[in-house]
BADRENKOL-833510 format. One record per residue (C-alpha): residue number from 1; residue in three letters; x, y, z. Coordinates in steps of 0.1 Angstrom, whole numbers. Layout:
<atoms>
<atom><k>NUM</k><r>Ala</r><X>X</X><Y>Y</Y><Z>Z</Z></atom>
...
</atoms>
This chain:
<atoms>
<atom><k>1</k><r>Unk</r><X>-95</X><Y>189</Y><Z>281</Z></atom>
<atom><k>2</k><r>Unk</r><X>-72</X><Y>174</Y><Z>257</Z></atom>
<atom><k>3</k><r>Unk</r><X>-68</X><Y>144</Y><Z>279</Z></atom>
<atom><k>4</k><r>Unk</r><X>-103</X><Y>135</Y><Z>277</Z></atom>
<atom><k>5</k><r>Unk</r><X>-100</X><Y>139</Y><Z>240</Z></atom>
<atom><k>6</k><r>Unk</r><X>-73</X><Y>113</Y><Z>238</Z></atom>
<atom><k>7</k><r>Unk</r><X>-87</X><Y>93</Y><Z>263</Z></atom>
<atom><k>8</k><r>Unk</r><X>-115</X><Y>94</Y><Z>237</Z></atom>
<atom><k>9</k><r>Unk</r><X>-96</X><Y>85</Y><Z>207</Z></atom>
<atom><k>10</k><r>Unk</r><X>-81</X><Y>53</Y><Z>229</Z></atom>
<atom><k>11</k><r>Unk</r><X>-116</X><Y>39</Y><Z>241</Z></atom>
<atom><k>12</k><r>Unk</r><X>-126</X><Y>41</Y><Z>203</Z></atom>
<atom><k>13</k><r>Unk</r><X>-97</X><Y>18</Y><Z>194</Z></atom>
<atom><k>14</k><r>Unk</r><X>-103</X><Y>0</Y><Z>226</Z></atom>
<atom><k>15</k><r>Unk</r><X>-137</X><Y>-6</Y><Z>219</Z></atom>
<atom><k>16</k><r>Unk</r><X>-137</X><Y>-12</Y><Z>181</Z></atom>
<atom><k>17</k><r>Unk</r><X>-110</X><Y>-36</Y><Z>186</Z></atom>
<atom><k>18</k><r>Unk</r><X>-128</X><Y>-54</Y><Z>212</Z></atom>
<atom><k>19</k><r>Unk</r><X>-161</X><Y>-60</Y><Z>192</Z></atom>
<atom><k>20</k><r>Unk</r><X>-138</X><Y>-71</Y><Z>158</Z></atom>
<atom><k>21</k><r>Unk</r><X>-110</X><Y>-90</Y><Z>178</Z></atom>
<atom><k>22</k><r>Unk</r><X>-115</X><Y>-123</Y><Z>151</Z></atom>
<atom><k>23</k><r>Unk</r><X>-116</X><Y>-101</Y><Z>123</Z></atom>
<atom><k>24</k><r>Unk</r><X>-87</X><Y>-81</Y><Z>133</Z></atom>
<atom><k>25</k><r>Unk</r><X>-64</X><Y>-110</Y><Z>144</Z></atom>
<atom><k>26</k><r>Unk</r><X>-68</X><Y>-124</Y><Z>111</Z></atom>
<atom><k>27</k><r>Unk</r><X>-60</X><Y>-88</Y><Z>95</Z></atom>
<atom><k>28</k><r>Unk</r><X>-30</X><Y>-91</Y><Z>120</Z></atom>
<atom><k>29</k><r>Unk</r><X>-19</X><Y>-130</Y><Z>105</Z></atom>
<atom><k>30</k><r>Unk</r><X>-22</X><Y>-115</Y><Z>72</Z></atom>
<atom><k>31</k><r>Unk</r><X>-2</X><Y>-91</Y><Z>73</Z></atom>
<atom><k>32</k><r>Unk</r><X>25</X><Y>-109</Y><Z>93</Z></atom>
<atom><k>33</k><r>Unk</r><X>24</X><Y>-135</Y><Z>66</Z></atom>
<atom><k>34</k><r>Unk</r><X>26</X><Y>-108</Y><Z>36</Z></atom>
<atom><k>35</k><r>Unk</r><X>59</X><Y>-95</Y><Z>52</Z></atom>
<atom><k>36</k><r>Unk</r><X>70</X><Y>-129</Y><Z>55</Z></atom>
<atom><k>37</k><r>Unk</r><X>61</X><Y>-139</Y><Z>18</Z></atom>
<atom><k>38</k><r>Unk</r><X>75</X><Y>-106</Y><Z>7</Z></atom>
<atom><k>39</k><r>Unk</r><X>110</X><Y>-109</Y><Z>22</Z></atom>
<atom><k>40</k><r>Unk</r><X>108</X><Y>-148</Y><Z>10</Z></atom>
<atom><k>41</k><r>Unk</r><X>103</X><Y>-136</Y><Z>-25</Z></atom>
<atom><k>42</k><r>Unk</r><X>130</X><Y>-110</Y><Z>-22</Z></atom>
<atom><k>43</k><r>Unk</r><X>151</X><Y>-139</Y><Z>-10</Z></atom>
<atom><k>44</k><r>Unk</r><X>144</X><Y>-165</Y><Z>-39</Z></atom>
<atom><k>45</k><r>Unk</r><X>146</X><Y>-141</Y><Z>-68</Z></atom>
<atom><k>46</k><r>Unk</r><X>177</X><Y>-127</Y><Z>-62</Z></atom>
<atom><k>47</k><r>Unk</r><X>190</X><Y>-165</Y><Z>-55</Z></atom>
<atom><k>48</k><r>Unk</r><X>175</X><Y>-175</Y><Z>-90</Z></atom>
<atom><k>49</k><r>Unk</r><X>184</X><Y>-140</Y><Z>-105</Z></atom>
<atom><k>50</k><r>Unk</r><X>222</X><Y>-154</Y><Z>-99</Z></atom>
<atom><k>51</k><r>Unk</r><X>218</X><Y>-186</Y><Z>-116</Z></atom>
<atom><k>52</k><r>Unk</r><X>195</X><Y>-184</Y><Z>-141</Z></atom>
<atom><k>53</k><r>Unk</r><X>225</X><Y>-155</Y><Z>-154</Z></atom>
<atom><k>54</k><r>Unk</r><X>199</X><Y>-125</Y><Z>-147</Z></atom>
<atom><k>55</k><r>Unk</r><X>230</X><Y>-103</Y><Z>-132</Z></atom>
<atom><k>56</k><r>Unk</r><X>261</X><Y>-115</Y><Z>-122</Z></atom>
<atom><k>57</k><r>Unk</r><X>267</X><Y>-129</Y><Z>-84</Z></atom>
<atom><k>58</k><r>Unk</r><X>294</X><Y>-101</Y><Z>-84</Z></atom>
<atom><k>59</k><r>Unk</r><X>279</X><Y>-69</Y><Z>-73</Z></atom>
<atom><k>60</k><r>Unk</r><X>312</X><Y>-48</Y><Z>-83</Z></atom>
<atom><k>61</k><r>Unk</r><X>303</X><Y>-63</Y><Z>-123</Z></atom>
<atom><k>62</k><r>Unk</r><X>270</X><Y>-55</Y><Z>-122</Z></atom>
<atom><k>63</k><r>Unk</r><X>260</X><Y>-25</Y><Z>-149</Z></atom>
<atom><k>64</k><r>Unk</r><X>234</X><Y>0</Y><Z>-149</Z></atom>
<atom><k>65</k><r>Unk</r><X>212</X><Y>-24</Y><Z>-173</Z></atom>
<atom><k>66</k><r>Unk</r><X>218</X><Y>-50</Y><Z>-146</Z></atom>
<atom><k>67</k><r>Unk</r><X>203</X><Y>-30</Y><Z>-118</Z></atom>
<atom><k>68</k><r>Unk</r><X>168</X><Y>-21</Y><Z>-139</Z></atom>
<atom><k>69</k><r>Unk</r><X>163</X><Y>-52</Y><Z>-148</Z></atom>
<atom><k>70</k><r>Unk</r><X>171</X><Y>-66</Y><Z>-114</Z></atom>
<atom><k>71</k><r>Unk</r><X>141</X><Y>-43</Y><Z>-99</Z></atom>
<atom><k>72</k><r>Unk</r><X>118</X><Y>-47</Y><Z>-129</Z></atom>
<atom><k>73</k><r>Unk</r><X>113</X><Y>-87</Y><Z>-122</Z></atom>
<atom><k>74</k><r>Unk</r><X>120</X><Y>-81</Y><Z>-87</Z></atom>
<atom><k>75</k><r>Unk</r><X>87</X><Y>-58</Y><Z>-86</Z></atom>
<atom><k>76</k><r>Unk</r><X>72</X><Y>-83</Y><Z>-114</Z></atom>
<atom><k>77</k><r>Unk</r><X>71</X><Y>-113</Y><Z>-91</Z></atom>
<atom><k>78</k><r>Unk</r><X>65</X><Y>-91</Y><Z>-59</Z></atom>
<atom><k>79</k><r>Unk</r><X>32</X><Y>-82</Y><Z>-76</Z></atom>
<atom><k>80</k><r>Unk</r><X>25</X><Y>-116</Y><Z>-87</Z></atom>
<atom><k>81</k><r>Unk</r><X>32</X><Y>-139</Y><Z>-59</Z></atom>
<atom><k>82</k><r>Unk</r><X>25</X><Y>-111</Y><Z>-35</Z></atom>
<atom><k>83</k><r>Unk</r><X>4</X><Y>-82</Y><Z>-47</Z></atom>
<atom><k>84</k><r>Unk</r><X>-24</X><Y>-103</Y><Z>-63</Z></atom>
<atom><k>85</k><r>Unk</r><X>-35</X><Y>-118</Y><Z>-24</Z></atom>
<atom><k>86</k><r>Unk</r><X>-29</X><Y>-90</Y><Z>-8</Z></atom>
<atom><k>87</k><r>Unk</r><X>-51</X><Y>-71</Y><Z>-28</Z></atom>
<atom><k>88</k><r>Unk</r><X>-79</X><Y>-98</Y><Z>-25</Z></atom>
<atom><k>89</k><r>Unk</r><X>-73</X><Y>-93</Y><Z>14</Z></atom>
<atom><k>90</k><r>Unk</r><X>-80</X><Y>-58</Y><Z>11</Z></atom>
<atom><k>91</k><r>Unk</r><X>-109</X><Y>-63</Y><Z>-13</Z></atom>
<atom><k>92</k><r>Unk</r><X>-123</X><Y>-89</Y><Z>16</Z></atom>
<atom><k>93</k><r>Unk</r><X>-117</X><Y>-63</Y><Z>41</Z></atom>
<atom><k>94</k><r>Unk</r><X>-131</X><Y>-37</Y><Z>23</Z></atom>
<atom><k>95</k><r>Unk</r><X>-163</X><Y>-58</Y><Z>18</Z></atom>
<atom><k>96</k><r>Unk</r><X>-166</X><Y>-61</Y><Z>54</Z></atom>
<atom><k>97</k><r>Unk</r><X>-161</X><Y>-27</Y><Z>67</Z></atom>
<atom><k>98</k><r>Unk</r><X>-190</X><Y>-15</Y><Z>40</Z></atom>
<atom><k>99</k><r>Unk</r><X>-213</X><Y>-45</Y><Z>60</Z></atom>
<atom><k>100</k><r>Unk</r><X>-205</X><Y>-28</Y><Z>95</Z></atom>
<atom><k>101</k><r>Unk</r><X>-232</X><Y>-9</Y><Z>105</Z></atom>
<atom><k>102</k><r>Unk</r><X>-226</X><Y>31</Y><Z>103</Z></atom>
<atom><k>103</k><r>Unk</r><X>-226</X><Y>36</Y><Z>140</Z></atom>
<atom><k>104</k><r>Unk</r><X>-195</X><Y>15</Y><Z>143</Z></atom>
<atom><k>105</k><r>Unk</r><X>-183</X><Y>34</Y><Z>112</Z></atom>
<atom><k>106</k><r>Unk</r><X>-178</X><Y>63</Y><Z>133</Z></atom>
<atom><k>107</k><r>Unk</r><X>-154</X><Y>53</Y><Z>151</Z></atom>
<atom><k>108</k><r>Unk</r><X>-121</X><Y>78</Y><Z>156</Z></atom>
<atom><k>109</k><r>Unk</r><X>-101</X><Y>49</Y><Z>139</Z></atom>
<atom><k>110</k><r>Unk</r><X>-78</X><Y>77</Y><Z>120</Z></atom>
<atom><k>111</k><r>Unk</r><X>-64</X><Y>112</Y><Z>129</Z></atom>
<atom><k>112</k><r>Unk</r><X>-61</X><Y>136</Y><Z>107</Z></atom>
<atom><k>113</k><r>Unk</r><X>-35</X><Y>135</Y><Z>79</Z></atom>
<atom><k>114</k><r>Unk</r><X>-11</X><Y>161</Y><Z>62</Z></atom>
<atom><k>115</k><r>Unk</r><X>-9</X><Y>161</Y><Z>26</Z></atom>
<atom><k>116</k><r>Unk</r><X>27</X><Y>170</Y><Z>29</Z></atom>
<atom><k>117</k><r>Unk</r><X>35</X><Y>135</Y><Z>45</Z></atom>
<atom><k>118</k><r>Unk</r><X>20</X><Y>113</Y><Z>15</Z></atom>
<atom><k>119</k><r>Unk</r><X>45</X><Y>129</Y><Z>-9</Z></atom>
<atom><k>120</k><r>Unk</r><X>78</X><Y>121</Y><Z>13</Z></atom>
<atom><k>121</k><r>Unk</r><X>90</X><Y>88</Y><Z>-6</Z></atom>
<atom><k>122</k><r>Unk</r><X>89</X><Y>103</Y><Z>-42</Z></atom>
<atom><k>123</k><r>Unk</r><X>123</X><Y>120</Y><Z>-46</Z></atom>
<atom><k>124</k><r>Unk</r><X>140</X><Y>93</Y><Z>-40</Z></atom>
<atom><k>125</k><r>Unk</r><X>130</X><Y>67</Y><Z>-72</Z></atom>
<atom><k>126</k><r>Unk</r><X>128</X><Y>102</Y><Z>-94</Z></atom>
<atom><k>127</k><r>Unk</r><X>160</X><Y>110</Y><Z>-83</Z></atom>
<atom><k>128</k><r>Unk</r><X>171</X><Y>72</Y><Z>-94</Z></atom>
<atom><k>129</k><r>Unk</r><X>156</X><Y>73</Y><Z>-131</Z></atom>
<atom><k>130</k><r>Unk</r><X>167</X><Y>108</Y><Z>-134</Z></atom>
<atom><k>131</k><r>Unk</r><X>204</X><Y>89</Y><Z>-128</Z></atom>
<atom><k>132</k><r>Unk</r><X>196</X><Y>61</Y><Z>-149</Z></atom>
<atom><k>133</k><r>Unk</r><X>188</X><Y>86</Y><Z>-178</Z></atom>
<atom><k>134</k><r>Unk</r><X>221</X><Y>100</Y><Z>-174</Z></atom>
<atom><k>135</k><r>Unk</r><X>238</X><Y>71</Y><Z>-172</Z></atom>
<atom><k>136</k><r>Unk</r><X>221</X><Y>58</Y><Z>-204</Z></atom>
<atom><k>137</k><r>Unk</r><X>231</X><Y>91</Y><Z>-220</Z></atom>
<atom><k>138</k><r>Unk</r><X>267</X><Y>92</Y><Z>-212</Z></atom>
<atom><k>139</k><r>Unk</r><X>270</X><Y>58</Y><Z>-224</Z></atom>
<atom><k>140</k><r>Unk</r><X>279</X><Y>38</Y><Z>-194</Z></atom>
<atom><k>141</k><r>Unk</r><X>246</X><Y>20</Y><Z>-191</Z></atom>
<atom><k>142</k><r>Unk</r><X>266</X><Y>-13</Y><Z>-197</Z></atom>
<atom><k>143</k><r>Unk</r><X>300</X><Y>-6</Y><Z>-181</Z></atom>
<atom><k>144</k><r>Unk</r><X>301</X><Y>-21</Y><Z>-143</Z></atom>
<atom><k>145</k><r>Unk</r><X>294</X><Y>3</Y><Z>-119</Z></atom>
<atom><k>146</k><r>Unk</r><X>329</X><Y>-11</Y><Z>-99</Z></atom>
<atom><k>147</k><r>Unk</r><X>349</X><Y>11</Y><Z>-126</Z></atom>
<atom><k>148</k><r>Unk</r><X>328</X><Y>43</Y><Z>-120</Z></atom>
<atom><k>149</k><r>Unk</r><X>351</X><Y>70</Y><Z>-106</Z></atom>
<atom><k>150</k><r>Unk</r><X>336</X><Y>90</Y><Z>-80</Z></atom>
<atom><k>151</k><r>Unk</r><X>343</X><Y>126</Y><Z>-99</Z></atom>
<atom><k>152</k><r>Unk</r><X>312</X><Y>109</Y><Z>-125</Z></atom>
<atom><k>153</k><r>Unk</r><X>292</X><Y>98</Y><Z>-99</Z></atom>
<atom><k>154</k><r>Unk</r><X>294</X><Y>135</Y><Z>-82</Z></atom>
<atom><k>155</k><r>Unk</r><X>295</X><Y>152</Y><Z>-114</Z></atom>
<atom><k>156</k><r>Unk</r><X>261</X><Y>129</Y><Z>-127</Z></atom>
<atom><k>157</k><r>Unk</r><X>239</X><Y>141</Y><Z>-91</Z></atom>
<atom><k>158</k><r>Unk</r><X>253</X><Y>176</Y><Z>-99</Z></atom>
<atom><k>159</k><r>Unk</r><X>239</X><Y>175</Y><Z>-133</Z></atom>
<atom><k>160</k><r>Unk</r><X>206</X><Y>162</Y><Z>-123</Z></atom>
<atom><k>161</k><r>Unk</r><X>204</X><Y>190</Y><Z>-91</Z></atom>
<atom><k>162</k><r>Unk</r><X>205</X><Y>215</Y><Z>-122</Z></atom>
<atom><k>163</k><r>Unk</r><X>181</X><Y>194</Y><Z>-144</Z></atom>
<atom><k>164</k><r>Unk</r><X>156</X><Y>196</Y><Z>-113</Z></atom>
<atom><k>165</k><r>Unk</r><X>161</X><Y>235</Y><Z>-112</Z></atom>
<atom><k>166</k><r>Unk</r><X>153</X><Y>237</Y><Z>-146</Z></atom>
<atom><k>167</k><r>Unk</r><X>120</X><Y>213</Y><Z>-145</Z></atom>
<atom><k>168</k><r>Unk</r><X>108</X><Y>233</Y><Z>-114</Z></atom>
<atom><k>169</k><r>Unk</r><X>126</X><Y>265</Y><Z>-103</Z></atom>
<atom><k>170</k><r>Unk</r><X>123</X><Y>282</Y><Z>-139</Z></atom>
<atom><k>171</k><r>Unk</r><X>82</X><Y>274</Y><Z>-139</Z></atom>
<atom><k>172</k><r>Unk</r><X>79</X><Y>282</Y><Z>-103</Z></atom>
<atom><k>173</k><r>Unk</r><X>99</X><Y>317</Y><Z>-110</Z></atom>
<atom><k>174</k><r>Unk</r><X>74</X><Y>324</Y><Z>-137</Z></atom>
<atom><k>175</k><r>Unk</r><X>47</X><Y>318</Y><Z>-116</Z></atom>
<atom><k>176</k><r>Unk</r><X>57</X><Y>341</Y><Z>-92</Z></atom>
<atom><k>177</k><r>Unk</r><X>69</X><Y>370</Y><Z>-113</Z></atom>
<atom><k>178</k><r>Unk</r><X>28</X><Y>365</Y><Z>-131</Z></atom>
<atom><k>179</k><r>Unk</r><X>13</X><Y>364</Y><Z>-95</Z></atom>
<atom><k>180</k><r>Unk</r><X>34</X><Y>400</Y><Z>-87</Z></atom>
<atom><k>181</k><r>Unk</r><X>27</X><Y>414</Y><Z>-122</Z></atom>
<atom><k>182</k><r>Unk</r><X>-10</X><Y>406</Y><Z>-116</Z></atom>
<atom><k>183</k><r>Unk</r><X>-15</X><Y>420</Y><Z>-82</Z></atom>
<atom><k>184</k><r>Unk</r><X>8</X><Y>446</Y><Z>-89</Z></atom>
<atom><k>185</k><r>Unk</r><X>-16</X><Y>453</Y><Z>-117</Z></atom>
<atom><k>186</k><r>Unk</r><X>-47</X><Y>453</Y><Z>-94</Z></atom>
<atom><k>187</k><r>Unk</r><X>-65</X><Y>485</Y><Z>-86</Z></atom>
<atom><k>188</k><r>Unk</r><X>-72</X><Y>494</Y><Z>-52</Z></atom>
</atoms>
């Protein structure tokens, strides 16, 4: 039984893919080439980051201040010599899948998805700024990060494990002491 299912789920691909190849081989180019333009990008900023003086070509001198400002026109001209096409691709694309006919529409194209999944990549730039703020706190947002001693590096993540209790555990501990209270409080 479940082989059928997923023999299913292939033949849809099979068969979508096979009515659309010219469509979806230029989908494929494009996306080839945004990689491409993407890394390139990546590549001549942080060449011209160096010279125009943007951050030093020593990593071991660079600051804190350095490093935002670094990814700030990093993700600027990402977004301008990259974003801007590749959202008119997707607007193009979108276009054409709304002209496709609904029987073609429904297509298996997509399995189901978890919500848990979508949310995997955002500890890791909260964790960053929740850094940067401490950094910028203690006063070391323009010392190079070559003379940080490991004891304030440890020390800073420590501080912002407890900062992340306090922003979630203590509202989530209130939460659950109401919900007890309350169905504690219920009559049978």
């Amino acid at each position: 039984m479940t082989e059928e299912i997923e023999m299913e789920k292939d033949s849809d691909w099979k068969e979508f893919i096979g009515k659309h190849w010219g469509v979806v081989a230029v989908f494929a180019v494009a996306a080839a080439l945004a990689v491409a333009g993407a890394v390139y990008v990546f590549w001549w900023f942080a060449g011209n980051a160096q010279s125009t003086g943007l951050v030093s070509s020593t990593l071991g001198l660079w600051t804190m201040g350095n490093v935002v400002m670094f990814v700030l026109h990093l993700i600027f001209w990402e977004l301008a010599l990259i974003g801007i096409p590749v959202a008119a691709g997707a607007i193009l694309g979108w276009q054409w899948w709304k002209r496709l006919p609904a029987a073609e529409k429904e297509y298996h194209l997509f399995g189901s998805r978890s919500r848990s999944r979508n949310a995997e990549g955002a500890i890791s730039p909260l964790l960053f700024i929740a850094f940067a703020i401490k950094v910028y706190v203690d006063g070391n947002w323009n010392v190079a990060i070559a003379s940080w001693r490991l004891d304030y590096v440890v020390g800073s993540m420590i501080t912002i494990l407890v900062w992340i209790v306090a922003i979630f555990a203590i509202p989530a501990t209130i939460g659950v002491i109401w919900w007890i209270r309350h169905e504690m409080n219920k009559k049978p």
